[in-house]
C-alpha positions in Angstrom: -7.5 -26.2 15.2 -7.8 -28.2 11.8 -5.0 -28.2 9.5 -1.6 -26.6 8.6 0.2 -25.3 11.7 2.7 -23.7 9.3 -0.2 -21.2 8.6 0.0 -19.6 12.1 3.9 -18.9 13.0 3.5 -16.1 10.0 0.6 -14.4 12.3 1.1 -15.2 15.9 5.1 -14.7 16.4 5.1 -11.3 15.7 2.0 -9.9 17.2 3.7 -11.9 20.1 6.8 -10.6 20.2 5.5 -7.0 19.3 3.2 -7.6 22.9 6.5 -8.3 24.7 8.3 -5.5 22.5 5.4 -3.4 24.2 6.0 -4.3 27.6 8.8 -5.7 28.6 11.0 -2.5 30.8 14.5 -4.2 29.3 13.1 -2.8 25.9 12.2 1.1 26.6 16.1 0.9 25.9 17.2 1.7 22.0 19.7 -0.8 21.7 18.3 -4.2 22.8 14.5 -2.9 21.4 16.0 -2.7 18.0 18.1 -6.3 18.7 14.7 -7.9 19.4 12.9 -5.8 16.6 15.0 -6.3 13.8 15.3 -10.3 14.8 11.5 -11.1 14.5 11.2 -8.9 11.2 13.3 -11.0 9.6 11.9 -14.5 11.2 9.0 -13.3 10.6 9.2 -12.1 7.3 11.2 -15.6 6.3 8.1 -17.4 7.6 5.9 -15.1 5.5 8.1 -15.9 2.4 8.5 -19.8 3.4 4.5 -19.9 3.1 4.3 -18.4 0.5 6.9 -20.3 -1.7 6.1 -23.7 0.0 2.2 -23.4 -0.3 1.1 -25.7 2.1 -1.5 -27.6 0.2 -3.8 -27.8 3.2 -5.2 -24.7 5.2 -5.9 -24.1 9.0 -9.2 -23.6 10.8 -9.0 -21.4 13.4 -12.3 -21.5 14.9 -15.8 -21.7 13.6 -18.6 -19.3 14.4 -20.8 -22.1 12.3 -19.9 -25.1 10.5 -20.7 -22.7 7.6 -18.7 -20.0 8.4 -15.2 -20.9 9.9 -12.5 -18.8 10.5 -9.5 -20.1 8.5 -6.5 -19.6 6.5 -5.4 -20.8 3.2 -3.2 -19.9 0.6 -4.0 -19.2 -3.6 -1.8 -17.2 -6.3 -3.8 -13.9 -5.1 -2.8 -14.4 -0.9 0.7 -15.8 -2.1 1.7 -12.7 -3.8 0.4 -10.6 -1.2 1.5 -12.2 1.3 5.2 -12.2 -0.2 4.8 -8.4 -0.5 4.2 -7.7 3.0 6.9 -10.1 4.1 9.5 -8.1 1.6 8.5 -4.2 2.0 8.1 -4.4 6.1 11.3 -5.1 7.1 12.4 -2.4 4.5 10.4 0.2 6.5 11.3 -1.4 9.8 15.2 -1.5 9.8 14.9 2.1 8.1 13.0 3.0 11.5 15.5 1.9 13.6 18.1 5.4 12.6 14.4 7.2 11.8 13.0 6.6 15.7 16.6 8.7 17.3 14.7 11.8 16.9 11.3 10.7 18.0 10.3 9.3 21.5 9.1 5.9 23.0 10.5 3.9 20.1 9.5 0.5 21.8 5.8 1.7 21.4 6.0 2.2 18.1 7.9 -1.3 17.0 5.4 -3.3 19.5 2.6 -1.8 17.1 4.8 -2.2 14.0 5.8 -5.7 14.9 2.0 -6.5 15.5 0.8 -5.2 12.7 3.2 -7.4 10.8 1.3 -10.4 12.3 -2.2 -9.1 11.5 -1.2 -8.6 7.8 0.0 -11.9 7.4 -3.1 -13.5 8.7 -5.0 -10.9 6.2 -3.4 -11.9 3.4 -4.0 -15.7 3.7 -7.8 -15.2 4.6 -9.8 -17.7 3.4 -13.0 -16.1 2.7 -14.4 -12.9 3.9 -15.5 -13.6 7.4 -11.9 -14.3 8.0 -10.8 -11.3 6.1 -13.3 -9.4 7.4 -11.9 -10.0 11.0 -8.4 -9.3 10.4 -9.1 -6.1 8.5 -10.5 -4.9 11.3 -8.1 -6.0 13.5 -5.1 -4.1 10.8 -7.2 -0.8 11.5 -7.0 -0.7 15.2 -3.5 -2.1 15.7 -2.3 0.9 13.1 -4.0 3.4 14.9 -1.1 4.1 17.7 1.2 4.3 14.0 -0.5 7.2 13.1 -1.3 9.1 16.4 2.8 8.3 17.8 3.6 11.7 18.0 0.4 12.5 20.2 0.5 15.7 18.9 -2.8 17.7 18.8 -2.7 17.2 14.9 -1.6 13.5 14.9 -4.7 12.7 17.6 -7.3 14.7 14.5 -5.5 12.1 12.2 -5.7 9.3 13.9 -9.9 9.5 14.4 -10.2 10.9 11.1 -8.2 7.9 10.1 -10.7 6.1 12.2 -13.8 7.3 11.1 -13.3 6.8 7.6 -11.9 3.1 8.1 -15.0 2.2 10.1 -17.6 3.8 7.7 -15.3 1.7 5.0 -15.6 -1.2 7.0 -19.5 -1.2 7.9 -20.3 -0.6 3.8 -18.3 -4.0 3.6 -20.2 -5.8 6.7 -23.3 -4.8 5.4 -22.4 -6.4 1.8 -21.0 -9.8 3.9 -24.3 -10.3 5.2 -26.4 -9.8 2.2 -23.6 -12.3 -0.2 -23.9 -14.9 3.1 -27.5 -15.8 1.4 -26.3 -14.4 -2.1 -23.4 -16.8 -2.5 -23.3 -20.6 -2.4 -20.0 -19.8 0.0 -18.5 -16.8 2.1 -15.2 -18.9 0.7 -13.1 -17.4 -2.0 -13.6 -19.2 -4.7 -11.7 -17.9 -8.1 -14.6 -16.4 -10.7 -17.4 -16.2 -8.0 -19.8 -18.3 -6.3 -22.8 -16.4 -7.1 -26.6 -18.2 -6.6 -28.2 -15.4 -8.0 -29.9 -15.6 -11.6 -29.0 -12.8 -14.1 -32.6 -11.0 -13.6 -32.7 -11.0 -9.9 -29.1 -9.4 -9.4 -30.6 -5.5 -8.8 -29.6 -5.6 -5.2 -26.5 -7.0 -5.5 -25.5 -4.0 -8.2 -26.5 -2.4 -4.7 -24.1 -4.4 -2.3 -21.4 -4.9 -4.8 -21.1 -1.1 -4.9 -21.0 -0.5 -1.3 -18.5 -3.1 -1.5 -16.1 -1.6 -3.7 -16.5 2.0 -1.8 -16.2 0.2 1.7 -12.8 -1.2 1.0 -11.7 1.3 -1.6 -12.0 3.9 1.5 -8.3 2.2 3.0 -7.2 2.8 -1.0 -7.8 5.8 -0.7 -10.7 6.3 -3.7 -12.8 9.5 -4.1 -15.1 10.4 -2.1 -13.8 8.5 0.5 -10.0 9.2 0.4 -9.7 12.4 2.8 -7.9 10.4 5.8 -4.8 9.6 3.6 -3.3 13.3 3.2 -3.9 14.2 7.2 -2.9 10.9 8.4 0.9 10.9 6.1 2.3 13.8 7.0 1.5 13.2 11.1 2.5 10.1 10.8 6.2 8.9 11.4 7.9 8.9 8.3 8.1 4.7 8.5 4.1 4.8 9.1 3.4 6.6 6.3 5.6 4.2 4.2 3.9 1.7 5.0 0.5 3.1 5.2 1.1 3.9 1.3 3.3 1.1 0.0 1.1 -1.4 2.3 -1.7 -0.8 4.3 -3.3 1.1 1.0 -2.9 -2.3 -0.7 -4.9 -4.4 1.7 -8.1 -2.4 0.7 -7.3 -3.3 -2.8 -6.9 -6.8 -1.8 -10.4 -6.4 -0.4 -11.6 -5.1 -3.8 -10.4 -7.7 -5.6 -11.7 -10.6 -3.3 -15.1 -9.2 -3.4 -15.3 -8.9 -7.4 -13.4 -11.6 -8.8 -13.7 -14.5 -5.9 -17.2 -14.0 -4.5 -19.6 -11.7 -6.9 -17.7 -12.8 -10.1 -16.5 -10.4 -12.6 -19.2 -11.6 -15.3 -21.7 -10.2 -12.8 -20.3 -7.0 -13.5 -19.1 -6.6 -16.1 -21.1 -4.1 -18.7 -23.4 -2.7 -15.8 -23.8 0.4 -14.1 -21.6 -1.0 -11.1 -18.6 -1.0 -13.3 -19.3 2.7 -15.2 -19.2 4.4 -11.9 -16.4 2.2 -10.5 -14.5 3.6 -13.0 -15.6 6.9 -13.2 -14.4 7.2 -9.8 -11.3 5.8 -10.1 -10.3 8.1 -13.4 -11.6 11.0 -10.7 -9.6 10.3 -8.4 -6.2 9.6 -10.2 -6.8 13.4 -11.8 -7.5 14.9 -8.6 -4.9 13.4 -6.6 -2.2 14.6 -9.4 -3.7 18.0 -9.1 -3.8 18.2 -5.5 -0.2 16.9 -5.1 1.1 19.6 -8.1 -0.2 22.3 -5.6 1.3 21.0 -2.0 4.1 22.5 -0.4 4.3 19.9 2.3 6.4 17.6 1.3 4.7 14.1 2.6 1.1 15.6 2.2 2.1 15.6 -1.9 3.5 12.1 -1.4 0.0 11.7 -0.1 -2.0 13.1 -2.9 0.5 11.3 -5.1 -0.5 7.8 -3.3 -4.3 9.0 -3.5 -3.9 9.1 -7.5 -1.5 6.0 -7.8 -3.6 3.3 -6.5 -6.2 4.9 -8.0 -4.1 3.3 -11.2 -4.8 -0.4 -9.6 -8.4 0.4 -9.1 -9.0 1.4 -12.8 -7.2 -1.5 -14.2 -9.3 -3.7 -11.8 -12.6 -2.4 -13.0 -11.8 -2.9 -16.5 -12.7 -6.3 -15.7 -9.8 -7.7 -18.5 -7.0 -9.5 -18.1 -4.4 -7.1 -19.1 -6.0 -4.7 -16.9 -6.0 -7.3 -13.7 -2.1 -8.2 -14.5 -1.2 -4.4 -14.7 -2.8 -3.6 -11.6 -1.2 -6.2 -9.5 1.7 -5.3 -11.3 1.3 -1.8 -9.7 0.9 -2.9 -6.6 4.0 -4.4 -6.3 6.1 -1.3 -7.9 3.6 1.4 -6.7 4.6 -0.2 -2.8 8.3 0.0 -3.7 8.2 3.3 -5.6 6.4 4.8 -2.8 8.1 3.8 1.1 11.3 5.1 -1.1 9.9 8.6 -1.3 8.2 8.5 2.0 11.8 7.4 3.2 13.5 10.3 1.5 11.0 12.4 2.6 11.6 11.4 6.3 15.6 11.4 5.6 15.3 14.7 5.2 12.6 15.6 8.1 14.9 13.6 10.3 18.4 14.9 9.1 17.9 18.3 8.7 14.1 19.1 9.7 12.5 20.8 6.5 9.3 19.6 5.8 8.3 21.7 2.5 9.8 21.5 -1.1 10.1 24.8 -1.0 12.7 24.6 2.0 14.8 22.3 -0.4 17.2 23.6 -2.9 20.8 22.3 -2.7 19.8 19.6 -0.9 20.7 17.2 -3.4 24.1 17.7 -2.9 24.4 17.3 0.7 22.6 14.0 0.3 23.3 13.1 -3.1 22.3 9.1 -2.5 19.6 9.3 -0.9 18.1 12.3 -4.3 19.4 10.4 -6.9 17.5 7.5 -5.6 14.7 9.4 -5.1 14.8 10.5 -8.7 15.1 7.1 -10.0 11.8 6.0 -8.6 10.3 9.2 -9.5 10.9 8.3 -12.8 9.3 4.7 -12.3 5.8 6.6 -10.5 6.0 8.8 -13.8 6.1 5.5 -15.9 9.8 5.6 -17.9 11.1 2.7 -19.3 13.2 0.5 -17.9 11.6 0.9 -14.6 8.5 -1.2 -13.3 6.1 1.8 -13.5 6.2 1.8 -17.2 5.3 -2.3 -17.3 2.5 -1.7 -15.2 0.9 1.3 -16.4 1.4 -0.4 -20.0 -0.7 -2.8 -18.7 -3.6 -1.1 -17.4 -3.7 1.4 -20.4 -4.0 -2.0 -23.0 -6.9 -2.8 -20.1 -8.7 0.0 -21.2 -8.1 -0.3 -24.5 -9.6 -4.0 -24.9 -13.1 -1.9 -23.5 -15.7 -1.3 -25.8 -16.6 1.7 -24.0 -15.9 5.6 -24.1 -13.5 4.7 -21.3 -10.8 3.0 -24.2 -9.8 6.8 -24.7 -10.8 8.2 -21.8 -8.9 5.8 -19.1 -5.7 6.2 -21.1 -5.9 10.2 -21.4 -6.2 10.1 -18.2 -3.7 8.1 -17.4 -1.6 9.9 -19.8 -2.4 13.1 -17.9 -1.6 11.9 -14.7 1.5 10.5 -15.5 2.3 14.4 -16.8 0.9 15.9 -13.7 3.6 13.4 -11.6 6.4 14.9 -13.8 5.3 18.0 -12.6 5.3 17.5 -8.9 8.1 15.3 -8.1 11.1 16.2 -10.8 11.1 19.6 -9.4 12.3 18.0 -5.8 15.1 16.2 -7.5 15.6 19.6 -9.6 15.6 21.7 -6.5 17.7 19.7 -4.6 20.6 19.2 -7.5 20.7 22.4 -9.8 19.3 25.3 -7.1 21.9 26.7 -5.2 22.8 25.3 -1.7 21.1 26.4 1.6 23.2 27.1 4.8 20.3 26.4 7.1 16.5 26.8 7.4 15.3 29.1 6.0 18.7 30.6 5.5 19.6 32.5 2.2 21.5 30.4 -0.1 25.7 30.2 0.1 27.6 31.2 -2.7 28.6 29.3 -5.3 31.7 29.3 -4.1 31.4 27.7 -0.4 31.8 24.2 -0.2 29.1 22.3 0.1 28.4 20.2 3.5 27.0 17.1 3.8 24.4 15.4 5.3 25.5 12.1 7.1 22.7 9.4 6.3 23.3 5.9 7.8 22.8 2.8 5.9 20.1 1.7 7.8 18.5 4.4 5.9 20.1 4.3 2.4 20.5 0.6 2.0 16.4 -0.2 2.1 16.0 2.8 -0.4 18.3 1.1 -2.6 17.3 -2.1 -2.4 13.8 -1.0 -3.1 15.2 1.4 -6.0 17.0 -2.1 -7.2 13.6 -3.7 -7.2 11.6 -1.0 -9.2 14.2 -1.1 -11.6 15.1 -4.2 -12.4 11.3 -5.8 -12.5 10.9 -3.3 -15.3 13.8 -4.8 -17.2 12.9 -8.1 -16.3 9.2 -8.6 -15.8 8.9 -12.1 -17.9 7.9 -14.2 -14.6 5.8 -11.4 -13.0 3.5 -11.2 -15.9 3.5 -14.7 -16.2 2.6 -15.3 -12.7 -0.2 -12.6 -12.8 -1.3 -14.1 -16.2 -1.7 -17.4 -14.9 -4.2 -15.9 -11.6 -6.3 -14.0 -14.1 -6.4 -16.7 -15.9 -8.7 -18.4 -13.4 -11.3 -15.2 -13.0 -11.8 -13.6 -16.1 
């Protein structure tokens, strides 16, 4: 190894303590499995956050395949960030778990994963070019597998290898493009604006490649065509998965997007071509559809999922504007899109857990037997819709003045759209919050509703639920009233690619 050690406590400590988490007998017992899980997330997570603030100036080689292409970790504006995110939003989910996991069974398997995945993530986000990337993306797919298939159910087993399927079909589009930039690029290195040999008239395979690109690692965002695994694998998933699948996983294929474009192909490469009209396209598709299909869903994760389907579908338009505004407002949605969202995957599994509905239909009254955990659920509805003060409205503003510096049809289409979508989330999330305050109470599943005048009885939530989901709820709000040194920071990374 070559470099700064620092680099490697983020990504080895919890992949080993989630291997000990896994089998050790002392921890197929609740109470000293959460002890040991709820330590390293937070060591963990402060090592995460230590890198990330400290930015050691020198990275670490791992191993080298060649003397060309190394295996290695480093840290820029783009992995910092990320890498912060992670460290912040998967202790959230993880503590949340630990009241979450009493109705489910062999908790320890599923915090060995979730601790391991912790360690993989960290590792991903401080890649140092795409070999490196490459490898630990691969390695995030497997070890999230058991996540999705806990339950072992016949239905969660169809998730997890459609899940799978359409991760390694992502993935191989993305091998394919590594090997054809290895001889197109001076370096398989990030390197902020590209590091493209290619002359301007010989680029017609690379249109190609770039392409597949995009698709390959848009497939874990979730972007039409490729975006079918998301709504089977959420609502099979335990609710804590499918928080972070959304709020985190999701994000990791955007990360990949944005690597490819703007560090090794270059946005000038792009910009104005084909490439970027169907890059688009797709991503305007895809935030319409996934409103539509969520409007229409009973179930209540499965419309969370159609609602993450068309929300980073948000980040991938502003991306592919290839402008600055519209690479600050999606990186500004990532960060509230990944709050916004593990809060209404938690509410969604408060409820699953606490009283077993699974539909929105199934939920009238609920709101006032657990008013917390609604009203929070309401307020970050509101921030997904995109209403001032919250953090959805900065970002979306954003992305919309992204589309608007175009040239293109897509200055009015991108921010109809958008406009649309936004409409369509009113739609399908108020009437939860709706349901649950203002229709009357129900005694039971599927019961008829009590009258007006029995009193109402309430749900007992834990703060290990309730206290991430405000925190979170905390976070959306307040980086929409104060967003000065977000958009600064973001400012000052697109500064250096476009």
């Amino acid at each position: 190894m070559e470099g700064s050690l620092i680099l490697l406590f983020p990504v080895i400590l919890p992949i080993l303590a989630g291997l000990l988490a896994g089998t050790v007998p002392l921890f197929r017992e609740k109470k000293p499995c959460r002890i040991w899980t709820g330590c390293f997330l937070l060591l963990s997570s402060a090592l995460m956050l230590f890198c990330a603030w400290k930015k050691p100036g020198e990275g670490l080689t791992l191993w080298r395949f060649t003397e060309s292409i190394p295996v290695r970790l480093s840290l820029d504006s783009l992995s910092r960030f990320f890498l912060a995110l992670t460290a912040v939003m998967w202790p959230m989910a993880g503590f949340y778990s630990f009241e979450y996991m009493d109705h489910e069974r062999e908790e320890h398997r599923f915090h060995a994963f979730y601790l391991a995945t912790q360690g993989i993530l960290s590792g991903l986000t401080m890649a140092d070019g795409l070999v490196t990337f490459y490898l630990f993306y691969e390695a995030m797919t497997l070890i999230t597998l058991p996540l999705v298939l806990h339950t072992r159910t016949r239905e969660a087993i169809a998730a997890a290898v459609k899940y799978l399927i359409y991760s390694v079909f992502g993935a191989s589009a993305a091998l394919l493009g590594i090997f054809y930039l290895n001889h197109a690029c001076a370096t398989l290195s990030f390197v902020p604006g590209g590091s493209l040999l290619l002359p301007p008239d010989g680029r017609g395979a690379l249109l190609w490649v770039s392409l597949a690109m995009i698709l390959g690692f848009g497939t874990k965002a979730g972007m039409f065509p490729l975006h079918g695994w998301l709504p089977t694998a959420h609502p099979e998933a335990p609710a804590p998965a499918s928080a972070v699948l959304s709020g985190v996983i999701t994000k990791m294929g955007v990360l990949g997007v944005i690597r490819v474009v703007f560090y090794c192909v270059g946005a000038d490469a792009l910009r104005g071509t084909w490439v970027q009209t169907v890059w688009m396209s797709l991503a305007l598709i895809t935030v319409f559809m996934g409103s539509m299909q969520a409007l229409s869903e009973d179930l209540f994760k499965k419309r969370l999922a159609y609602s993450s389907v068309s929300q980073i579908s948000y980040i991938l338009f502003g991306l592919s504007t290839l402008t600055a505004s519209g690479f600050e407002g999606a990186l500004l949605h990532v960060l509230f899109h990944s709050a916004i969202k593990i809060t209404l995957f938690m509410t969604a599994g408060a409820v699953i857990c606490k009283t077993g509905l699974t539909r929105v239909s199934g939920l009238q009254g609920l709101g006032r037997r657990m008013p917390l955990v609604f009203v929070l659920f309401t307020v970050v509805s509101l921030g997904l819709i995109g209403i001032p003060p919250t953090g959805g409205f900065i970002s979306k503003w954003f992305i919309a003045a992204g589309a608007l510096d175009l040239s293109s049809g897509f200055a009015f289409a991108g921010p109809a759209v958008l406009l649309l979508s936004a409409i369509l989330t009113a739609a399908y999330l108020l009437p939860v919050s709706i349901r649950g305050f203002f229709v009357p109470v129900s005694s039971g599943h599927g019961a008829e509703p009590s009258a007006p005048e029995s009193p109402v009885k309430r749900v007992k939530v834990g703060p290990l639920i309730w206290v991430p989901m405000l925190l979170l709820t905390l976070l959306t709000v307040a980086g929409g009233m104060f967003p000065d040194r977000l958009v600064s920071f973001f400012r000052l990374t697109a500064s250096g690619l476009l």
